[in-house]
C-alpha positions in Angstrom: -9.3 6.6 -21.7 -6.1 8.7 -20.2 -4.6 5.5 -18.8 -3.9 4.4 -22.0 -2.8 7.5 -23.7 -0.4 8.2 -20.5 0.5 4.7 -21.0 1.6 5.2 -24.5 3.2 8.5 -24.6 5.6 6.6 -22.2 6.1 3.6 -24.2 7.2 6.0 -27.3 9.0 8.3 -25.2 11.9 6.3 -25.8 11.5 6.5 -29.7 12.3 9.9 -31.7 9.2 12.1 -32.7 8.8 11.2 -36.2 5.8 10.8 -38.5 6.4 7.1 -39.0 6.3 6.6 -34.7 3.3 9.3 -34.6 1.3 7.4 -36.9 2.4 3.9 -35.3 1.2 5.2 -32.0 -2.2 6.1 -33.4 -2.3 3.0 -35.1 -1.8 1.1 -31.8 -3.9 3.8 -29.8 -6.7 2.2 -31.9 -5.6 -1.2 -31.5 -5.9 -0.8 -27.6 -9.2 0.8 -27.6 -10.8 -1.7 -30.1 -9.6 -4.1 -27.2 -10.7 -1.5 -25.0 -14.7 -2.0 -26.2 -14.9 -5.7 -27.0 -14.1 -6.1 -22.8 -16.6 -3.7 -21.9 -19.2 -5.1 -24.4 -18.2 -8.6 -23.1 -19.3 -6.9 -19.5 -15.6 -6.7 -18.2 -15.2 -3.6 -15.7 -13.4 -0.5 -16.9 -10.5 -1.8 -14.7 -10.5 -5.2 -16.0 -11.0 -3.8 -19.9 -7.7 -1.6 -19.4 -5.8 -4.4 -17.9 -7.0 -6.4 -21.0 -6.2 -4.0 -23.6 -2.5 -3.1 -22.3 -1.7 -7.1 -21.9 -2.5 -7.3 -25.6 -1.0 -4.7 -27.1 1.4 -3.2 -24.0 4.6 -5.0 -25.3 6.2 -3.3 -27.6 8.6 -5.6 -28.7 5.9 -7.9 -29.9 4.0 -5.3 -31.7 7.2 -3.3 -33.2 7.2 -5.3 -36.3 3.3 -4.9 -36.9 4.1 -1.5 -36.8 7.2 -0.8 -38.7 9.2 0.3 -35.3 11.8 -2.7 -35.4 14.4 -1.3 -36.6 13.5 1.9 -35.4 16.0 3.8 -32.4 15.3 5.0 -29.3 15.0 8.7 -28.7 18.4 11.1 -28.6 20.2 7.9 -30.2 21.2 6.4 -26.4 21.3 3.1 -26.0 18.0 1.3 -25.8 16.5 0.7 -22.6 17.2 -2.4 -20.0 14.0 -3.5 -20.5 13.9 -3.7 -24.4 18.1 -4.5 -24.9 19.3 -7.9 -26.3 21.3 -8.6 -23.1 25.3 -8.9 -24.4 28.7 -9.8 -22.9 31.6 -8.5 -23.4 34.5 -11.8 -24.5 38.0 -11.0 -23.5 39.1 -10.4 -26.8 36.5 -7.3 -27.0 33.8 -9.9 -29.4 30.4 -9.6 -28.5 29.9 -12.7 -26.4 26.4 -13.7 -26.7 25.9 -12.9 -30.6 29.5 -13.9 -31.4 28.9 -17.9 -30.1 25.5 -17.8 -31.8 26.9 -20.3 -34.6 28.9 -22.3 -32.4 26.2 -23.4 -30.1 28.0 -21.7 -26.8 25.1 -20.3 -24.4 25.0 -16.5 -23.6 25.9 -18.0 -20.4 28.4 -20.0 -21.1 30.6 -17.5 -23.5 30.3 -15.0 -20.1 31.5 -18.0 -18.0 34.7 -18.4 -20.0 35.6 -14.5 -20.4 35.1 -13.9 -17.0 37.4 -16.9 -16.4 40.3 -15.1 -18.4 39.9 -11.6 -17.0 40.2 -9.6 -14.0 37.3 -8.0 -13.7 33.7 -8.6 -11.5 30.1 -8.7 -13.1 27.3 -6.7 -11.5 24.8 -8.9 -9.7 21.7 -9.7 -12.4 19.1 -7.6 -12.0 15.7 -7.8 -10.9 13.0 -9.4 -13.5 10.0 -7.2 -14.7 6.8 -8.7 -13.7 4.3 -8.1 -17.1 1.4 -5.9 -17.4 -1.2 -8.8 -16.1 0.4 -9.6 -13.3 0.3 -5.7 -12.3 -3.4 -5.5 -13.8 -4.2 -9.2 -11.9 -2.9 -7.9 -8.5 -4.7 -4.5 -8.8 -7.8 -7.3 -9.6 -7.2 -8.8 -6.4 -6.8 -6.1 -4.2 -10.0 -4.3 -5.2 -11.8 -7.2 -4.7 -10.6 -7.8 -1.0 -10.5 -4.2 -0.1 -13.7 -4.9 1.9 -11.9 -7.9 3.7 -9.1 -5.2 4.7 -11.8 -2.5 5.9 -14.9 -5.3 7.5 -11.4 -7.3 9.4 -9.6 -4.1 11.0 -13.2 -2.3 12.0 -14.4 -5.5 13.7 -10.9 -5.5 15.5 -11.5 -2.6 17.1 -15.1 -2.7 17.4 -15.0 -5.5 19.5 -13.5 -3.8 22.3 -16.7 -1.3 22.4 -18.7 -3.9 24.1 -16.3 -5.4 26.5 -15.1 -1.6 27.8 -18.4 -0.2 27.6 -19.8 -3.0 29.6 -16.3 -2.6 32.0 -16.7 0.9 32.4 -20.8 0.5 32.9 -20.8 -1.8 35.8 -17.4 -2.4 36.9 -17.9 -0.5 40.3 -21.2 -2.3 41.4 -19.1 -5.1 42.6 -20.7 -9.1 42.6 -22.2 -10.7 40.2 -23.5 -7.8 38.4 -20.1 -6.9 37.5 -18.9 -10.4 36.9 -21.3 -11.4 34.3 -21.0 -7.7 32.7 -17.4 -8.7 32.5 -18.3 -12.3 30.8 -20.5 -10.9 28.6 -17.6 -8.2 26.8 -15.7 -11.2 26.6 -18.6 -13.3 25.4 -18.9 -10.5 22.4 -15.1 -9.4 22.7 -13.2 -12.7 21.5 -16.1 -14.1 18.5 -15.3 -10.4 16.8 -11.7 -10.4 17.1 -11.8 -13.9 15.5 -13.8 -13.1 12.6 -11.6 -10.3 11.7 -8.2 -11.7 12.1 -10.0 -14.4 9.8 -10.7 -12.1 7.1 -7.5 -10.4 7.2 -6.1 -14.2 7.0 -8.2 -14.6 4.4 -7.2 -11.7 2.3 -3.6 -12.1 2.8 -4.1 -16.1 1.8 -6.0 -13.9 -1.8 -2.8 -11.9 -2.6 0.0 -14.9 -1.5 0.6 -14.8 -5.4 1.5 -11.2 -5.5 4.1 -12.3 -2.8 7.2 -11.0 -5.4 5.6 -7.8 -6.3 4.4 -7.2 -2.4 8.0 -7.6 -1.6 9.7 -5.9 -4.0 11.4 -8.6 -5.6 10.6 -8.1 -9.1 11.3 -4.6 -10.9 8.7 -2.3 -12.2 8.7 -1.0 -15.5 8.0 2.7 -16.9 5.0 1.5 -18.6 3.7 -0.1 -15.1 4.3 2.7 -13.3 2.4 4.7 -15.5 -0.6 2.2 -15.5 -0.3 2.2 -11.6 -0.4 5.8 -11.5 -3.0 6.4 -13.9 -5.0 4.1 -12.0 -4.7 5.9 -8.8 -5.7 9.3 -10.0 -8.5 7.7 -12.0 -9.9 6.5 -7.9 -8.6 9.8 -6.1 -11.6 11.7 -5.7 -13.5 8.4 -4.1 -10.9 8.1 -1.8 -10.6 11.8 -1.2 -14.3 11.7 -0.3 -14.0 8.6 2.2 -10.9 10.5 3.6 -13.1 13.7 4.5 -15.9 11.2 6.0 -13.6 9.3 7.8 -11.6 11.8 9.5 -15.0 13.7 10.8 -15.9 10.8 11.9 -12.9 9.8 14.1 -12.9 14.1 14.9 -16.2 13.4 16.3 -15.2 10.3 18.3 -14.5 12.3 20.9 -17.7 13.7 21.7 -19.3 10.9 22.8 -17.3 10.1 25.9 -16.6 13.9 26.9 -20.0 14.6 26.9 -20.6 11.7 29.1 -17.6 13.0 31.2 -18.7 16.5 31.2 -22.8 15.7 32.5 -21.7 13.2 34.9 -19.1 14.9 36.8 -21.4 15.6 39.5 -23.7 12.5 39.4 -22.5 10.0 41.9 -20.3 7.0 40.9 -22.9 4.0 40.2 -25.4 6.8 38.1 -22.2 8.4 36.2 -20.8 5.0 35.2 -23.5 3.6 32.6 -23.6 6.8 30.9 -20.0 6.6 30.9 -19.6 2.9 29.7 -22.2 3.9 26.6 -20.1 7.0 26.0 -16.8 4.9 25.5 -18.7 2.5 23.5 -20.0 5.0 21.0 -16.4 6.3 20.8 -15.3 2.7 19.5 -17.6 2.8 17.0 -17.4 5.8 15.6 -13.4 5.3 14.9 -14.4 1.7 13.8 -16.8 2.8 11.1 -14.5 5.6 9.8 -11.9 2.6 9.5 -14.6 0.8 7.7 -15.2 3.8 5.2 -11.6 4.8 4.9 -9.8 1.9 4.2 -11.5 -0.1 1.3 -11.4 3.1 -0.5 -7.7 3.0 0.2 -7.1 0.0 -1.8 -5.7 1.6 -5.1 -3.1 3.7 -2.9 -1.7 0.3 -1.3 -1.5 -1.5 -4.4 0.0 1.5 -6.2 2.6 2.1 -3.7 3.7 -1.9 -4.5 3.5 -1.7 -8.0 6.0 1.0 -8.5 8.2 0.5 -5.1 10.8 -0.8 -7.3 10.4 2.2 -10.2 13.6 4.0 -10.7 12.1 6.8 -9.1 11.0 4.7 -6.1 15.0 3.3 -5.8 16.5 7.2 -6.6 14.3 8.4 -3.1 14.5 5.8 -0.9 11.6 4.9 1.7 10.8 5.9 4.8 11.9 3.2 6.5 16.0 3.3 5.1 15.8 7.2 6.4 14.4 6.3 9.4 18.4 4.4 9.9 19.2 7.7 10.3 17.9 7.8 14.0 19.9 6.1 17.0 18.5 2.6 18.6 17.1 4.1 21.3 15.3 6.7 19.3 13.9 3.9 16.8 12.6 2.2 20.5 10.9 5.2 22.0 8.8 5.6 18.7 8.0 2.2 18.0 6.7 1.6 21.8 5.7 5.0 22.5 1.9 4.4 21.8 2.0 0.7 23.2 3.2 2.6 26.6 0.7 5.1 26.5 -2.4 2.9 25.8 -1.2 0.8 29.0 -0.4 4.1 31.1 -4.0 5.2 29.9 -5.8 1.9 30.4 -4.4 1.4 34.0 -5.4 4.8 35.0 -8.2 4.3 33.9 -9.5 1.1 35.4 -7.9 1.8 39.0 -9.5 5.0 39.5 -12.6 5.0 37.3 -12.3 8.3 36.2 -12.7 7.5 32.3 -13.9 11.2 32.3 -10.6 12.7 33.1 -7.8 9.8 31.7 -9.0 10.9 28.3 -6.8 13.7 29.0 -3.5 11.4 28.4 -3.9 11.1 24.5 -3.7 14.7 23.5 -1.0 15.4 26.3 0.7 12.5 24.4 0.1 13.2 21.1 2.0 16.9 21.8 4.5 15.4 23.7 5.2 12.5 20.9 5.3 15.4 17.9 7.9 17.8 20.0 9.6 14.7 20.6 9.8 14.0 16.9 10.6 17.8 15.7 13.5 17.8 18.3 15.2 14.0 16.9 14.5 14.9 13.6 16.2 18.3 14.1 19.5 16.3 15.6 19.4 13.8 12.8 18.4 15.4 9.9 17.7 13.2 6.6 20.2 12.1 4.5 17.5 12.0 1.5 18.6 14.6 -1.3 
């Protein structure tokens, strides 16, 4: 139950610490979890019962009256918050334009339309609408239920070129028909996977089209969802802090597979080395593709976190990576966003010309030092602008 007492130590953070808001916040504590247990007993999730419990009793403008906060101030006697502010406009004459035309049938809209007629000054551009509580709680729904569609789509990807490489490197010096239908047969096994996972990633995207607003960071987050987002990540950390550790000696042991191959064929002649070598390469693939397959599903609450709060003050006030990455020059933006694409053809046509898939190996980590001095040195020239 910490998501909903972090939740609600940030909704009354914006109200004075009085008994009167101390016991309105138990009173509503207990409101929530009442909620709380008739989802769980109603066989809701514990994700699902949250959601419900903060939909019901997360607004606190609704609830305010229930529990004697209406007329009650925010905190340090500021100004109440965007969120929770009868929007106003300022008539020419200094009258309050919305409340001031109340009696005379003038729109909000319409008293701001004639004072900004008669004076010289500009109005800030609107800004961004809040998306509620369920929509947060329904699009962190969504994407735990297609987290498997993310992690079965992007491991098939790149499992399906274990076959079709393994097979390549296997037989692709024996020459005739051997080699040809070796070659048919990867892409016989090749093309069926790669179409059943850009189907599921299809799929999934089609799942969270109406998130599209929150994906793209066209509506604004609230405090109160940023906490629920939050809350919710920590709540999933250690699972994904155990499929992290998994994953990563998985794709650490990758490697083993094909040097070992390279290492006990090096003396074997060509047509012996090369099926041991094809079955090494293949057992690489897989290896990276299952610690996709691990890593990623249990990535899900990270993702969706990361779009839930991307509009947060706190998310606007730091920027993202990609506005600091304007810092760089075009053609440094180029060499990083190619640099990988270049070295995967360098290392593939290397490799299939000379048939020494036990030495081209040696590309990626001669690569992966050159790309990281590379970086050190541009990000050393053109240092971040972020405070």
């Amino acid at each position: 139950m910490n998501i909903l007492d972090n939740y609600l130590d940030t909704m009354f953070s914006r109200y004075p610490l009085t008994p009167e808001t101390q016991e309105a916040k138990c009173e509503l504590r207990a409101m929530m979890e009442d909620s709380y247990n008739g989802a769980i007993a109603a066989g809701r999730s514990q994700n699902e019962a949250i959601g419900q419990a903060i939909a019901e009793f997360g607004n606190i403008e609704e609830v305010a009256p229930t529990l004697g906060l209406a007329k009650t101030e925010p905190a340090f006697g500021g100004p109440a918050p965007a969120e929770h502010a009868i929007p106003q406009s300022r008539g020419v004459n200094g009258g309050e334009g919305a409340n001031a035309n109340a009696g005379t049938g003038r729109s909000e809209t319409g008293a701001t339309t004639a004072a900004m007629t008669g004076a010289a000054f500009s109005q800030p551009m609107p800004e961004k609408r809040a998306f509620s509580i369920a929509q947060a709680q329904n699009y962190m729904d969504t994407m735990r239920q297609t987290r498997w569609l993310l992690g079965i789509g992007v491991a098939l990807i790149v499992f399906a070129a274990a076959p079709f490489v393994g097979l390549a490197v296997a037989y692709g010096s024996v020459g005739g028909m051997r080699e040809n239908l070796s070659l048919l047969l990867g892409f016989a096994l090749l093309l069926p996977l790669v179409g059943v996972g850009v189907g599921l990633l299809v799929y999934r995207n089609q799942r969270l089209s109406p998130f599209r607003r929150i994906t793209s960071g066209m509506d604004r987050c609230t405090p109160e969802i940023e906490t629920y987002a939050n809350a919710m990540q920590q709540q999933e950390s250690s699972k994904r802090t155990m499929a992290l550790v998994i994953a990563v000696i998985l794709w650490i042991l990758s490697a083993l597979p094909i040097l070992s191959a390279g290492i006990f064929t090096q003396d074997w002649p060509q047509d012996q080395a090369d099926p041991l070598l094809g079955l090494g390469t293949a057992a690489t693939l897989v290896l990276v593709s299952l610690g996709l397959l691990i890593f990623l599903p249990a990535n899900w609450v990270n993702f969706a976190q990361t779009h839930l709060v991307q509009t947060s003050p706190d998310a606007i006030a730091m920027n993202d990576s990609e506005q600091d990455a304007t810092r760089y020059p075009v053609w440094v933006r180029a060499i990083f966003s190619g640099f990988w694409l270049v070295i995967t053809a360098v290392y593939l046509a290397w490799s299939f010309i000379t048939g020494n898939w036990g030495i081209t190996w040696i590309v990626w980590p001669i690569a992966a030092i050159a790309f990281s001095a590379f970086a050190a040195i541009v990000g050393t020239i053109y240092p971040s602008h972020r405070p």
